[in-house]
Each structure stands twice: as structure tokens, then as C-alpha cells.
N, C-alpha and C positions, 0 to 999 in steps of 0.2 A: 425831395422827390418830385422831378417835375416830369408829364406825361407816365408815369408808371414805372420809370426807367430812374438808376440812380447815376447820376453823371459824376466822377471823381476829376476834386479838384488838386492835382500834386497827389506825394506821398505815393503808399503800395502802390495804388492804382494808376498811375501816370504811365503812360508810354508812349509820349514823348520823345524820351533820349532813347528807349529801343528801338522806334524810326529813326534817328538818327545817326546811332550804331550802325544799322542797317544799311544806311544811303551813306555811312562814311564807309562801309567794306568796300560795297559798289562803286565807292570812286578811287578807292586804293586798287581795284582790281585793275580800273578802265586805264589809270594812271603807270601802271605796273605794266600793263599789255601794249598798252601804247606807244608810251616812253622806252619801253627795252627790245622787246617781243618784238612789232613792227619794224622799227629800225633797226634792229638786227638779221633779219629776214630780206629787207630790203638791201641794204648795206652786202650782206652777200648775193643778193641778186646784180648790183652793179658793177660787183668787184669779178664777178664771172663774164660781165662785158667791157671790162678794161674801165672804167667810168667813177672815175671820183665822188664820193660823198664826203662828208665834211661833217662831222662828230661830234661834239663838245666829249674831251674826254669823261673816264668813267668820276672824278670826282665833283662837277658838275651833276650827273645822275646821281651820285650819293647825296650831294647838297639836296637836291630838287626832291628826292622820296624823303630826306628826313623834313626840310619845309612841308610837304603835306603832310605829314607823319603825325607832327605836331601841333598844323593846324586843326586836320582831321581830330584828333583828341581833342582837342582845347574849344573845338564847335560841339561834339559829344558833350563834353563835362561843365563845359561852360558858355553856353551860344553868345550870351549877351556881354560878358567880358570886353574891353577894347582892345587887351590882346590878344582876341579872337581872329578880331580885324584886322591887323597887324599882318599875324601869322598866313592869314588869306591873299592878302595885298602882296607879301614876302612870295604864296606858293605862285601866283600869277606872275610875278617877274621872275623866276627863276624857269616857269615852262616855257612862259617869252620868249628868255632868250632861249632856251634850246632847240624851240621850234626855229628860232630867227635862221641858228647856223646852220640847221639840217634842209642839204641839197637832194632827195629822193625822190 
């Protein structure tokens, strides 16, 4: 007991991985609204003025939400892993390119 208060180290008391639960929802949402939502809305906003956007189609998108999918898990359940790292490195080149092709 140090200052009055008892500090948990691990175990029941850990929350930790509920922060990180928490900020992996938050980036599946941002990922989710981003990645689809946006260039969905836009992509008929240009297609309403004659004007080409450029898409990776949707199995690209599938790739890309299951890379975070898994990374997002694998940082939850396991931050320090190396195939944490991996999986991260993997979601970053797969948003890359999506962002790369998308002309909006």
C-alpha cells in the first residue's frame, strides 16, 4: 500500500486490455467510416457530375478490414507479441494502397 491507495499489479484488477478494447472499437469504427462510408458518399457525389473516381474494388476492402481485424485483436490480446507488429505493418500497407488509388 503505497500513499493509502492500493495500486494492482495485473490480474482482476488490470485494465489495461479494457483500454485497449476500447481504443481498438474506436479505430474499427474510424476504419469502418472512413474506408466505406466516405468514399461511398463521395464516389456518388462524383458520379452525379460525370467525374471518375478510382476504387480498389470491394475485395481489397475485405482484405483491409480483416488486416485490422486481426491486428486490432492480436494488440487487445497480445500487445507485445511480434506478430502484433506484423499484423500492424500488414494494416498500414493495405490502407496505403487504398488510399494511394482513391481519386475524391
Amino acid at each position: 500500500m503505497a500513499g493509502g491507495r492500493l495500486r494492482p499489479r495485473g490480474g482482476a484488477g488490470d485494465t489495461e486490455p479494457a483500454a485497449r478494447l476500447g481504443l481498438a472499437a474506436l479505430i474499427a469504427l474510424i476504419t469502418v467510416i472512413g474506408g466505406h462510408i466516405v468514399p461511398a458518399l463521395t464516389a456518388n457525389w462524383l458520379a452525379a457530375r460525370q467525374t471518375p473516381a478510382v476504387r480498389p474494388g470491394p475485395g481489397m476492402d475485405r482484405l483491409d478490414l480483416a488486416v485490422t481485424g486481426a491486428a486490432l485483436v492480436a494488440w487487445v490480446g497480445w500487445p507485445a507479441h511480434p506478430l502484433t507488429g506484423y499484423l500492424a505493418v500488414g494494416t498500414d500497407l493495405a490502407n496505403a494502397f487504398r488510399w494511394a488509388r482513391w481519386r475524391g
